[in-house]
C-alpha positions as CSV (number, residue, x, y, z in Angstrom):
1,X,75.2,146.6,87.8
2,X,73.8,148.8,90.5
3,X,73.3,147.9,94.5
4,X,69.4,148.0,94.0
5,X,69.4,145.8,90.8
6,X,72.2,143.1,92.4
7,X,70.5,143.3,95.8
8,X,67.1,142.4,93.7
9,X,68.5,139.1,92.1
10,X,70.0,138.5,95.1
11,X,66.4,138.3,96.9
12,X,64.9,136.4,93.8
13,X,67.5,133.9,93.7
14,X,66.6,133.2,97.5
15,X,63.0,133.3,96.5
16,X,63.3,130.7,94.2
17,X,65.5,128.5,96.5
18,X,63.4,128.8,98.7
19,X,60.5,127.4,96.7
20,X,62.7,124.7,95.2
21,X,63.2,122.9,98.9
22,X,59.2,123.5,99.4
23,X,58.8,121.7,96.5
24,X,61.3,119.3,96.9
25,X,59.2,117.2,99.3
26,X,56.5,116.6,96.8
27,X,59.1,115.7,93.8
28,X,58.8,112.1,92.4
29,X,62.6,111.5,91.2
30,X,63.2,108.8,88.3
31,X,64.6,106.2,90.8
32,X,61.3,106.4,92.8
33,X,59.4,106.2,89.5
34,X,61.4,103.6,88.2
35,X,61.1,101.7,91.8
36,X,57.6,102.0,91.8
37,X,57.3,100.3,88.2
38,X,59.5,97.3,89.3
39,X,57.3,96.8,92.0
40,X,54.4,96.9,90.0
41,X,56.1,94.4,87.5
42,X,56.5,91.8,90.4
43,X,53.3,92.1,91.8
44,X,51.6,91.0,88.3
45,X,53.9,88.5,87.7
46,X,53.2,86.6,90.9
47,X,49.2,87.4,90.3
48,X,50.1,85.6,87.1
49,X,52.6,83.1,87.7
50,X,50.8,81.7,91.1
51,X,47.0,82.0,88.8
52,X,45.3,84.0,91.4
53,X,42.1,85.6,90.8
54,X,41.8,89.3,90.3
55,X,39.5,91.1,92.7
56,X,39.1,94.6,93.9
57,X,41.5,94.2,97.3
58,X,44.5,93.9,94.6
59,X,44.2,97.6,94.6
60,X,46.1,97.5,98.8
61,X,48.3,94.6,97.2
62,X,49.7,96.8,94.5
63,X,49.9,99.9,97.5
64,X,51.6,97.7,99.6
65,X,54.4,96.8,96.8
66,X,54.7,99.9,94.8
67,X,55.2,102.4,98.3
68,X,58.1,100.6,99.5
69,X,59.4,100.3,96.1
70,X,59.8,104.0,95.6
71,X,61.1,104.6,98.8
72,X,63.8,102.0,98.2
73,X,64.4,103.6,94.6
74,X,64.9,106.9,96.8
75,X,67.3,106.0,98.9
76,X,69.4,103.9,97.0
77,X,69.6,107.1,94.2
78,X,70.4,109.4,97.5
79,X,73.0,107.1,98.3
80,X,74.5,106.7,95.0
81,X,75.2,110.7,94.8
């Protein structure tokens, strides 16, 4: 290969590293996914196990459960690497 054509891939390759740690920050990984669902789970089980009434403020209930869910399924997969 010549200087130009190495030097080229050289500055894609950091071009596209670069875009993969911009990107990184919006990335759901399958722990946080899989988090969010078990939190999901458990929130409609108690809804259904305690027989309380559905009504539109359920919609923060499930927010509240499923955020911290994901960020627990985050750092628990960070932690296992």
């Amino acid at each position: 290969m010549e200087d130009k054509e190495k030097e080229e891939l050289l500055r894609a390759n950091q071009e596209l590293a670069e875009e993969n740690r911009r990107m990184a920050k919006y990335y759901l990984s399958p722990s946080q996914i899989i988090g969010g669902c078990i939190g999901l789970i458990i929130y409609i089980l108690i809804k259904s196990i305690g027989n309380y009434d559905w009504v539109i403020v359920d919609i923060f209930g499930i927010i509240i459960f499923v955020c911290p869910a994901m960020i627990i399924g985050m750092v628990l997969f960070n932690k296992l690497d």
